[in-house]
C-alpha positions as a Markdown table, in Angstrom:
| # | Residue | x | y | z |
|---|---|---|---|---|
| 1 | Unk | 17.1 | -25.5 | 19.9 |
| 2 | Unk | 15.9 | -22.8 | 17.7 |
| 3 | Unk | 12.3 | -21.7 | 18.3 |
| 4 | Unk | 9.6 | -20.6 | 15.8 |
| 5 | Unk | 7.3 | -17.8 | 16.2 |
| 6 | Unk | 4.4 | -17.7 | 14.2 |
| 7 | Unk | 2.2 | -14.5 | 14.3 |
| 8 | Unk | 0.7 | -11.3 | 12.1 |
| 9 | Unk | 3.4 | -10.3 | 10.5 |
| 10 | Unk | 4.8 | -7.1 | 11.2 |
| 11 | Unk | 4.5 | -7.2 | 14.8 |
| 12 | Unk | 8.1 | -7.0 | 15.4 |
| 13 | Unk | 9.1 | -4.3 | 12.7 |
| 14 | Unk | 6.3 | -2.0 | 14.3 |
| 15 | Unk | 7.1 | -2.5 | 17.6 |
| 16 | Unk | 9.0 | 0.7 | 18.1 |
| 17 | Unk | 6.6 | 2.8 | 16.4 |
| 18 | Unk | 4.3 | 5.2 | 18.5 |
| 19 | Unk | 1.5 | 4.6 | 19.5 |
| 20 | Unk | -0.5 | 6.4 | 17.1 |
| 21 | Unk | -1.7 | 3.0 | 15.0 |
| 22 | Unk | -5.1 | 3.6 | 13.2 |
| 23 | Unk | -6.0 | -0.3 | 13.4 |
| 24 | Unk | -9.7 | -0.7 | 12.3 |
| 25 | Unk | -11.0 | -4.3 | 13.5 |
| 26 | Unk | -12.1 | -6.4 | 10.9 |
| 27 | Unk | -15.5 | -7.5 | 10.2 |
| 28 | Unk | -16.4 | -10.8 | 9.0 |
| 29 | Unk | -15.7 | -12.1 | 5.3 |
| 30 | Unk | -12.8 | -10.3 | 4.5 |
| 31 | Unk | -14.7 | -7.1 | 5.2 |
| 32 | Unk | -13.7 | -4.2 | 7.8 |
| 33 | Unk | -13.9 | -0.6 | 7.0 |
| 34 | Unk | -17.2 | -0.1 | 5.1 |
| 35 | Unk | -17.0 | 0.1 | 1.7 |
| 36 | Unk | -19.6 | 2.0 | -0.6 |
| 37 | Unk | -21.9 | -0.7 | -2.0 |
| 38 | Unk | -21.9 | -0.1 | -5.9 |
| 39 | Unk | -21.4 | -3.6 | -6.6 |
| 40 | Unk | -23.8 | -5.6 | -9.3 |
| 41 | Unk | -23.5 | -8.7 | -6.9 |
| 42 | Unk | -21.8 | -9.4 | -3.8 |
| 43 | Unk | -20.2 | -13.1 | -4.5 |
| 44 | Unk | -17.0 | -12.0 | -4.3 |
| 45 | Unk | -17.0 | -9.5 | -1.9 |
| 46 | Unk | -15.2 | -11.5 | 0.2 |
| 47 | Unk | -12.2 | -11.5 | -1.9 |
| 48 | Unk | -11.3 | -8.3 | -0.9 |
| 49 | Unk | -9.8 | -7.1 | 2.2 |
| 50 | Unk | -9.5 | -3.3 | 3.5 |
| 51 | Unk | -8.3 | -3.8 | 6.9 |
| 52 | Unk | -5.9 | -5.6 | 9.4 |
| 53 | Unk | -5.7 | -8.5 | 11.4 |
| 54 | Unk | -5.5 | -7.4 | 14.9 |
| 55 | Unk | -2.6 | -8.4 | 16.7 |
| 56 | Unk | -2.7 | -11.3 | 19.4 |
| 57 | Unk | -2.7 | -9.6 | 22.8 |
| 58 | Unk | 1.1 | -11.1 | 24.0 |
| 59 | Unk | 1.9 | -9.8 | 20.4 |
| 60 | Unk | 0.2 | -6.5 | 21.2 |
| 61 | Unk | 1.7 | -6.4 | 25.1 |
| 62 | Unk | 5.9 | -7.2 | 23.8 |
| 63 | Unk | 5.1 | -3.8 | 21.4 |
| 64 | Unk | 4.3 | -1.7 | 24.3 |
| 65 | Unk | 7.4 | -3.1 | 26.4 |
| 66 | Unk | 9.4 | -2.5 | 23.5 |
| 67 | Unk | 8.8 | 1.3 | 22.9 |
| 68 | Unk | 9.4 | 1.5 | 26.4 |
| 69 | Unk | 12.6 | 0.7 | 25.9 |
| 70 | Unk | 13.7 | 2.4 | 22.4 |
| 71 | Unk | 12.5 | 6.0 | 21.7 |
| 72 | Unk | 10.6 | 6.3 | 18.8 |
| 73 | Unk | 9.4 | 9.6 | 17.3 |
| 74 | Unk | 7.6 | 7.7 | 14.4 |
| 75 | Unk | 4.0 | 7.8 | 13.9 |
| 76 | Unk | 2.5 | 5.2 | 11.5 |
| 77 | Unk | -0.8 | 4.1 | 10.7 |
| 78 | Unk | -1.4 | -0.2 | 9.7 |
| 79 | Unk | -3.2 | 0.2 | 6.6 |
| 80 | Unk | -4.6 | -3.6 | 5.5 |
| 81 | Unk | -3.3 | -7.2 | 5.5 |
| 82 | Unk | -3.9 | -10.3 | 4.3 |
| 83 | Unk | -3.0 | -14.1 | 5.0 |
| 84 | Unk | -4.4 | -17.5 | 5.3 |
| 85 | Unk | -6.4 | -17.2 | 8.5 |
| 86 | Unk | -8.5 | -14.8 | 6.6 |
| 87 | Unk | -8.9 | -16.4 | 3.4 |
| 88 | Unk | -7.6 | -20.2 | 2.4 |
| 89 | Unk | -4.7 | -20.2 | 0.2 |
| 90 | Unk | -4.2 | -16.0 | 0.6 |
| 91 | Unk | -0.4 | -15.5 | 1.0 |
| 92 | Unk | 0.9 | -13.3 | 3.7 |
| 93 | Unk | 1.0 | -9.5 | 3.2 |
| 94 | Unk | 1.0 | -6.6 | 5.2 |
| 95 | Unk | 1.3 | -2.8 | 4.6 |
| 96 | Unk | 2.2 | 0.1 | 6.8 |
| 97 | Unk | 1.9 | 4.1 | 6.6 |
| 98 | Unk | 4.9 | 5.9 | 7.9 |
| 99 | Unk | 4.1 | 9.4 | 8.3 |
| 100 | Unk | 7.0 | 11.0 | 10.1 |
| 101 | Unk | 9.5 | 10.9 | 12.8 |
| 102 | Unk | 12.4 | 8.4 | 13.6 |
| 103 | Unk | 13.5 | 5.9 | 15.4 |
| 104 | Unk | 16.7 | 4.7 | 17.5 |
| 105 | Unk | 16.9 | 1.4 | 18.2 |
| 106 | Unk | 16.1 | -1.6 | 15.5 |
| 107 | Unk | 12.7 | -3.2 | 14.4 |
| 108 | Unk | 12.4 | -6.7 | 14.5 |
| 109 | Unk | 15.4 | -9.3 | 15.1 |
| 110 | Unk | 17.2 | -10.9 | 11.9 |
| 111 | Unk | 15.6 | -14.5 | 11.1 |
| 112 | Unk | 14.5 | -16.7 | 8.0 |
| 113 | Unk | 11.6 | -18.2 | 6.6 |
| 114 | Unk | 10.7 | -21.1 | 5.0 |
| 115 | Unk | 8.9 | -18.6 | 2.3 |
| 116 | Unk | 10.3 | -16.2 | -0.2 |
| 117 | Unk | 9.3 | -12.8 | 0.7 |
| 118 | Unk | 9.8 | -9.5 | -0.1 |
| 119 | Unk | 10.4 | -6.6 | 1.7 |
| 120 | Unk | 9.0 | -2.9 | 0.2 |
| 121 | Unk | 9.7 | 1.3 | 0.6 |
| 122 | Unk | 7.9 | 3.4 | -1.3 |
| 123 | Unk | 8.2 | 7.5 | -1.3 |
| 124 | Unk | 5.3 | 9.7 | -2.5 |
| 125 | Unk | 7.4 | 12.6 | -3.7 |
| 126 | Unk | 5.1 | 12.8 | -6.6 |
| 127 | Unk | 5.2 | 12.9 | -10.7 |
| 128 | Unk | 8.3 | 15.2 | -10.4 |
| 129 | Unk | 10.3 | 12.8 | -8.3 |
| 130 | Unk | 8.8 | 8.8 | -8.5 |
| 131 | Unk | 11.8 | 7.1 | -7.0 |
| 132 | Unk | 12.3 | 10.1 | -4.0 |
| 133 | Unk | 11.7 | 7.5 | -0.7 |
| 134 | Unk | 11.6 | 10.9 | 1.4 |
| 135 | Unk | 14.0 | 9.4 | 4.1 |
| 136 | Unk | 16.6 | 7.0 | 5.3 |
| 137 | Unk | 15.9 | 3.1 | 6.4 |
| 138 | Unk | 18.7 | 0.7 | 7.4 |
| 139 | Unk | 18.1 | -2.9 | 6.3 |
| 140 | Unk | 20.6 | -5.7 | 6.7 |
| 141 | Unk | 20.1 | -8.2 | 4.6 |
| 142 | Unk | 22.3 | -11.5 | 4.5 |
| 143 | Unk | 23.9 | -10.1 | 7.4 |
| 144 | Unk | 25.0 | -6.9 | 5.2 |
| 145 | Unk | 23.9 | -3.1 | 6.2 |
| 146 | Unk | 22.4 | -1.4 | 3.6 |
| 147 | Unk | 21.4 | 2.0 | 3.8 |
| 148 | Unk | 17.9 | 2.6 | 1.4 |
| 149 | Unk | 17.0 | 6.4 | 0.4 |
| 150 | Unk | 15.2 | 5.8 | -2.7 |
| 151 | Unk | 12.0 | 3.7 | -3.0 |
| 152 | Unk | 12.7 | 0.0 | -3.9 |
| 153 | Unk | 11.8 | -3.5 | -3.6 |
| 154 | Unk | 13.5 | -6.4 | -1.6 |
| 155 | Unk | 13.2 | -10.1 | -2.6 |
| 156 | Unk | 14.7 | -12.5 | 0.3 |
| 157 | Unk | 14.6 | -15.9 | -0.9 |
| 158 | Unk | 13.4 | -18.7 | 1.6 |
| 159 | Unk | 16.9 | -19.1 | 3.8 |
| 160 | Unk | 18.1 | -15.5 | 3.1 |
| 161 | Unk | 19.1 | -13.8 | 6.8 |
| 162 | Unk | 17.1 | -10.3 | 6.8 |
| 163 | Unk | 17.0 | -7.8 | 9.4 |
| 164 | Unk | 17.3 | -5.9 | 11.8 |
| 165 | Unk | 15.2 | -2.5 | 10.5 |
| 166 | Unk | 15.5 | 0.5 | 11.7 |
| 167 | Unk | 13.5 | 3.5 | 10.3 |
| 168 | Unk | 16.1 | 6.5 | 10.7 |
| 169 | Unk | 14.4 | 9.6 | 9.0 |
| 170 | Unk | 10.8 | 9.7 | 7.9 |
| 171 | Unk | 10.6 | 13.1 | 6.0 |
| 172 | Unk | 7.2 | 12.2 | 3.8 |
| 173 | Unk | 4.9 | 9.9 | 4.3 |
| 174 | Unk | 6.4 | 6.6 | 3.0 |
| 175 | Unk | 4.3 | 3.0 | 2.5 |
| 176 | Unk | 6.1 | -0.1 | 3.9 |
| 177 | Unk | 5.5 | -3.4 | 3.5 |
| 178 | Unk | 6.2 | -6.9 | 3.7 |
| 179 | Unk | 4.6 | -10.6 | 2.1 |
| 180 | Unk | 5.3 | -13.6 | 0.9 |
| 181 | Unk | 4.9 | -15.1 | -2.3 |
| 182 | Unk | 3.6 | -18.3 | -2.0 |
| 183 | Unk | 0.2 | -19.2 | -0.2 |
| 184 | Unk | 0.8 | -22.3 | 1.6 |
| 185 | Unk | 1.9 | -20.2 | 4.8 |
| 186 | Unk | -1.5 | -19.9 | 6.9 |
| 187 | Unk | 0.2 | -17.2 | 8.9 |
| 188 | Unk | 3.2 | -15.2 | 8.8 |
| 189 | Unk | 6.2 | -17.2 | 10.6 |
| 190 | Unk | 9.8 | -16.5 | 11.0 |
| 191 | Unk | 12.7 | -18.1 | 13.1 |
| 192 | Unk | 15.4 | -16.1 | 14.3 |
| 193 | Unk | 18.9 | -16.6 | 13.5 |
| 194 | Unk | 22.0 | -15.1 | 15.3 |
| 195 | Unk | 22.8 | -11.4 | 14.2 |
| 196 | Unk | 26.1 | -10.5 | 13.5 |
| 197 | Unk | 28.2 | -7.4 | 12.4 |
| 198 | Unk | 31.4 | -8.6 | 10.7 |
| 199 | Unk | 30.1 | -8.8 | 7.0 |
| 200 | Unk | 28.0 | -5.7 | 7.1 |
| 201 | Unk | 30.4 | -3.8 | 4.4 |
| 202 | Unk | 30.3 | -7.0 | 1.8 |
| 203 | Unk | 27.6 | -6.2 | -1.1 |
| 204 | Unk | 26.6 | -9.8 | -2.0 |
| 205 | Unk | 23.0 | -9.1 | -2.1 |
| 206 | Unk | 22.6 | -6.0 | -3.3 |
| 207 | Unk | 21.6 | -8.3 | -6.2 |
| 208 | Unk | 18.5 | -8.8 | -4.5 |
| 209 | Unk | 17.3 | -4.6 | -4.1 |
| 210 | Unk | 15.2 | -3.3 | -7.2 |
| 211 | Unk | 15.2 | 0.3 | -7.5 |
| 212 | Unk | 13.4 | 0.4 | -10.6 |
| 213 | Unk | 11.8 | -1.6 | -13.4 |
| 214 | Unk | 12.7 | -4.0 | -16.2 |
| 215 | Unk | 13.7 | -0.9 | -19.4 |
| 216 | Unk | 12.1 | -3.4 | -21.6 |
| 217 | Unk | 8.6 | -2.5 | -19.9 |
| 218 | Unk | 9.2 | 1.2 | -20.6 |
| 219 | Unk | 6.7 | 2.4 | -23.6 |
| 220 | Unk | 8.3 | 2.0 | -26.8 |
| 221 | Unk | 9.9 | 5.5 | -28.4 |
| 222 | Unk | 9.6 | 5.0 | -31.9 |
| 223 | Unk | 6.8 | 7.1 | -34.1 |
| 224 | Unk | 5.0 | 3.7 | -35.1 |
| 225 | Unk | 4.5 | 2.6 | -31.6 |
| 226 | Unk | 3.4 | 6.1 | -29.7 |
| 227 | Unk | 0.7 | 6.4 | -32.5 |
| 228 | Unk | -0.5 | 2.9 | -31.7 |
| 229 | Unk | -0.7 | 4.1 | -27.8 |
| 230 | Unk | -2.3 | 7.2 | -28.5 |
| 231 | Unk | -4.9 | 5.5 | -30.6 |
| 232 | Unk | -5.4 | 2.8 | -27.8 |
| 233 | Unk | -5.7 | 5.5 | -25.2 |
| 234 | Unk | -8.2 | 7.6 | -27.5 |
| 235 | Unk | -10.4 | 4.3 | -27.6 |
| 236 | Unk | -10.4 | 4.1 | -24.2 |
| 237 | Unk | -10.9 | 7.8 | -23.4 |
| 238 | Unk | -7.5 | 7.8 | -21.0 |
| 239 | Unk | -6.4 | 10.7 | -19.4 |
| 240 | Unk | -5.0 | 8.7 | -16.7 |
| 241 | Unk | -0.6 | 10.3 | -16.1 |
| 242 | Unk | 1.1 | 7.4 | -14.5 |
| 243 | Unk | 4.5 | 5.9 | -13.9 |
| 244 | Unk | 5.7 | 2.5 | -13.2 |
| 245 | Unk | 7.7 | 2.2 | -10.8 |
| 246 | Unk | 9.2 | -0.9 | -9.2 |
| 247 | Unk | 9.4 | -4.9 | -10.6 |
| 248 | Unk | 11.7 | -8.2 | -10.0 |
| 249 | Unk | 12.2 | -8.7 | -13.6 |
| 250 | Unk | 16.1 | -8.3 | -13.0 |
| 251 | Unk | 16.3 | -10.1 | -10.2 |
| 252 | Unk | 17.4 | -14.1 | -10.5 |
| 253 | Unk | 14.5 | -16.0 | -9.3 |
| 254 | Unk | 12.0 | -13.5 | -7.9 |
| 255 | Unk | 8.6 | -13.4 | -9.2 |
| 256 | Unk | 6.6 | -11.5 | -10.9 |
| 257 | Unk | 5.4 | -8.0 | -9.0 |
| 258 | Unk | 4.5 | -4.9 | -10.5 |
| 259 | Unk | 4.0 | -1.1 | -9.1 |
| 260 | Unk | 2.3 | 1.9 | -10.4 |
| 261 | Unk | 1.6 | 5.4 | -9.4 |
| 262 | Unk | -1.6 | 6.5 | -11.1 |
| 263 | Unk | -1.3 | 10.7 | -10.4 |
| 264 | Unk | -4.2 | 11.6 | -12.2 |
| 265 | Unk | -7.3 | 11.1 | -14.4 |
| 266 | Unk | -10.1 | 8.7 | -15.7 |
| 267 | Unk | -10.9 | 6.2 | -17.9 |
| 268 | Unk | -13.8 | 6.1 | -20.3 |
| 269 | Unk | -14.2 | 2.3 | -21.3 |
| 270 | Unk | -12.6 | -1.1 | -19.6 |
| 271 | Unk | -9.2 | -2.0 | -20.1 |
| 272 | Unk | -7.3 | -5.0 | -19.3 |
| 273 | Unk | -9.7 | -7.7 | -20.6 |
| 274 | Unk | -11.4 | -10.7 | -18.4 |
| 275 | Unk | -8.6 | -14.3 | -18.1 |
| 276 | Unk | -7.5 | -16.6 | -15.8 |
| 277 | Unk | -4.2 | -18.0 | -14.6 |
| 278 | Unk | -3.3 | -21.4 | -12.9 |
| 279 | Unk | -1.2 | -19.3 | -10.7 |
| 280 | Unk | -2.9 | -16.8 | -7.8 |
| 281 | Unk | -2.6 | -13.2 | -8.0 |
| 282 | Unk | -3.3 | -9.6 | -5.4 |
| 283 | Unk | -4.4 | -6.4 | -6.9 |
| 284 | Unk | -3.8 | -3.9 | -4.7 |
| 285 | Unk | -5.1 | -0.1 | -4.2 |
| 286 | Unk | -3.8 | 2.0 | -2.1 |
| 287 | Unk | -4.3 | 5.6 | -1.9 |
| 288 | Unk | -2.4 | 8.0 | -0.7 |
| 289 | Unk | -4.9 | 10.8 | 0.8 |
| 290 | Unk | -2.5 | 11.1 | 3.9 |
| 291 | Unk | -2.9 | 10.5 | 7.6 |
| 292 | Unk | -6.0 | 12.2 | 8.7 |
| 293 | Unk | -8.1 | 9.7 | 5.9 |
| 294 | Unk | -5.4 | 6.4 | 5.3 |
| 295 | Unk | -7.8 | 4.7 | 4.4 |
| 296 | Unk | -9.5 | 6.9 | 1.4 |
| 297 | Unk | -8.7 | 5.9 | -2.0 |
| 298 | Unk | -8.8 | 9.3 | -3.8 |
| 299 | Unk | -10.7 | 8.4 | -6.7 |
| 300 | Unk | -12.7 | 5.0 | -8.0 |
| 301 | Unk | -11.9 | 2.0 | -9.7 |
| 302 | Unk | -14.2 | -0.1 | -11.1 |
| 303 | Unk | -12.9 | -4.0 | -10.6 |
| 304 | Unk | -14.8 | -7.3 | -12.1 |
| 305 | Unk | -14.5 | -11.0 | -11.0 |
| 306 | Unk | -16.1 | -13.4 | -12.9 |
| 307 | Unk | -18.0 | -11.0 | -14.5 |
| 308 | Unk | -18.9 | -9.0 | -11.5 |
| 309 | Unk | -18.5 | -5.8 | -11.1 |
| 310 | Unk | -17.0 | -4.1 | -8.0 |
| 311 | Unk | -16.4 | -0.5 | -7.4 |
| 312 | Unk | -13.3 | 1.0 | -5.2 |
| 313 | Unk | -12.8 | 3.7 | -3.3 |
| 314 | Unk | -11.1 | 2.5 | 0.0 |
| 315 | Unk | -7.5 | 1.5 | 0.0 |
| 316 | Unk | -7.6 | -2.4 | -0.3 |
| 317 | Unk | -6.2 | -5.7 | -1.8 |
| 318 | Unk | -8.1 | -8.0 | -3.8 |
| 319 | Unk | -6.9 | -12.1 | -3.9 |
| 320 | Unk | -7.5 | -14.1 | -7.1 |
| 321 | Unk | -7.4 | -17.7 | -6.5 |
| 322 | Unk | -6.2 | -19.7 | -9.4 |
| 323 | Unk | -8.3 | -20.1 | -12.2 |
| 324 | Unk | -11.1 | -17.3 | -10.8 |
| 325 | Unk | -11.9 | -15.0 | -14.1 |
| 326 | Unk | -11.0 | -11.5 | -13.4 |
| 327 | Unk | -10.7 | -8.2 | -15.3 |
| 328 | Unk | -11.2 | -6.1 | -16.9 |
| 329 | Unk | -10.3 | -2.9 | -14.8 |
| 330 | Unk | -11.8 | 1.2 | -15.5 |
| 331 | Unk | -10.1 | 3.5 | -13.0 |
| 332 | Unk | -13.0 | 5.7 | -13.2 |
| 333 | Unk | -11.6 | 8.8 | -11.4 |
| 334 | Unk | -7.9 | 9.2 | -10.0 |
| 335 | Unk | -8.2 | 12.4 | -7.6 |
| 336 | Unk | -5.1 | 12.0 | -5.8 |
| 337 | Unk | -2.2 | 9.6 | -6.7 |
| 338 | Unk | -3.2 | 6.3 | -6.2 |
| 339 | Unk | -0.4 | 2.9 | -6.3 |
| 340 | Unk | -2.4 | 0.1 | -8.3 |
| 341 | Unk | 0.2 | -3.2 | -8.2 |
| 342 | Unk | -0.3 | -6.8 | -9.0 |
| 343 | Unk | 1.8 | -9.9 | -7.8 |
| 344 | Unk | 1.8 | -13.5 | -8.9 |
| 345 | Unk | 1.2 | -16.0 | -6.3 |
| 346 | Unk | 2.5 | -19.4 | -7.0 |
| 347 | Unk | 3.8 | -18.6 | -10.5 |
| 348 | Unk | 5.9 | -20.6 | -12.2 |
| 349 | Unk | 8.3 | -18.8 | -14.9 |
| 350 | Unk | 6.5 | -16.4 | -17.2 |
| 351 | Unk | 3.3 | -14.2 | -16.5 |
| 352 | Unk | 0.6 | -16.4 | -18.5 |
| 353 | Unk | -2.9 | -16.4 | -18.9 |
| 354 | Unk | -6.1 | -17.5 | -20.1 |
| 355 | Unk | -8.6 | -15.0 | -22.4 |
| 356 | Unk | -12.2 | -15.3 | -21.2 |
| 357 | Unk | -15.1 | -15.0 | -23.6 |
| 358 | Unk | -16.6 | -13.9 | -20.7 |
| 359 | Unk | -17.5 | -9.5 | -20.8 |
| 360 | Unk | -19.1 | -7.9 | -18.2 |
């Protein structure tokens, strides 16, 4: 009889990691490492989340047996997480600073869910090299080895076999991460399947690894449309350099998710006016100071829900229930790079949504 395990995700995948975890216990409300209070209210505040669940203490125990047992050279630091224990209706999500080092023996044992998920790597090589992952991870995936060195996203449908892990080379720091996209799922659960080898040279879900985004998204190179973006970025006083990075758009039947490296910059005015969906969504900020301050944003981003205003500067991720107003969004100061992304919860087709009279 197969058995389910249901706990904070991750806690397989990091069990061979060091022991160098910077795990901050949280504080009531979604709260946790303290966050400057610039905010016009405080209603909200517990929609945002800027630490981790701590794990259960059997959880917590099986890690230390297991890097016993498999040398580990990798030191890693859990950065924030987020399911329905913490907030109703939140999905599942879970993100992980690998600094360095390497590792021998897997991370977690191949299983399904009864969730789609999706599994992430991203580099920080910087402006000059977006997609660098700065290292080697080998996922299998459908029972299939596949061997990622450049930053990408992973959609595994609900039923899809995934895993083992193993995190081979960690040259720069690189941000991993897993979650689910639906928010039914209180906790993270998984049950494990048998693991085998035979097919691990077939490609048949390759089809499921984004190493890039949708060329349709890409800014539009005629003369027409780059003075109609250099008009919109006078009016907003934009110095802001970014790149996007990573979507699902080509991949059959994943949902909408979005990444983008913000290098540098400010913002004068608000962009991205206040709406509402029928659908959920996570904002996420994460920046990437490096391991002696994981948890610093490196600059400020000024964030409104239902018309009230919240100011960032630690590393978090923000839930929108359906039909909460949110936006608009002024990243006020980018001082190092910072990776702003946005993922539907619950969406059906399309990204749609709802203007709001509403202003702040």
């Amino acid at each position: 009889m197969r058995r389910t395990y249901r706990y904070a995700g991750f806690a397989a995948l990091t069990a061979l990691l060091t022991a160098v975890f910077s795990i901050v216990a949280p504080s009531p409300a979604g709260g946790g490492v303290v966050q400057e209070d610039k905010s016009a209210g405080g209603k909200y505040d517990r929609y945002f989340f800027y630490d981790v669940t701590p794990f259960p203490p059997e959880v917590a125990a099986m890690m230390a047996e297991a890097q016993k047992k498999e040398p580990s050279t990798v030191e890693a630091t859990r950065l924030v997480s987020l399911d329905g224990t913490r907030m109703a209706g939140a999905p599942y999500m879970d993100f992980v600073w690998l600094w360095k080092g390497s590792a021998q023996g897997y991370a977690e044992a191949e299983h399904i869910h009864d969730f789609d998920e999706f599994i992430g790597f991203i580099g920080t090589r910087g402006k000059q090299d977006p997609h660098g992952l700065g290292g080697e991870m080998e996922v299998w995936l459908g029972g299939e080895k596949y061997i990622i060195n450049k930053t990408c996203l992973i959609y595994v449908p609900k039923g899809v076999k995934h895993c083992p892990i193993r995190f081979n080379r960690i040259d720069t720091p690189i941000l991993f991460f897993t979650g689910s996209f639906g928010g039914k799922e209180a906790a993270y659960g998984r049950t494990p399947t048998e693991f085998k080898q035979d097919k691990a040279a077939e490609r048949n879900y390759a089809k499921y690894i984004s190493y890039g985004v949708n060329p349709k998204k890409a800014p539009p190179d005629d003369p027409e449309s780059r003075r109609k973006m250099a008009e919109m970025r006078e009016k907003s006083g934009s110095t802001i350099e970014s790149t996007r990075i990573l979507d699902l758009d080509l991949v059959e039947g994943a949902p909408y998710i979005d990444f983008v490296w913000m290098y540098s910059g400010a913002e004068k005015s608000v962009t991205h006016p206040e709406h509402a969906h029928d659908w959920g969504e996570i904002f996420g900020y994460i920046g990437s100071v490096g391991q002696n301050d994981p948890h610093n944003l490196g600059g400020e981003v000024e964030f409104w829900i239902d018309g009230e205003k919240h100011v960032l500067n630690r590393s978090c991720l923000a839930w929108i229930p359906p039909g909460l107003p949110h936006c608009p969004v002024r990243f006020a100061r980018i001082d190092k790079p910072v990776l702003w992304f946005t993922i539907g919860i619950g969406m059906a087709g399309k990204y749609t949504f709802a203007p709001s009279a509403k202003q702040p």
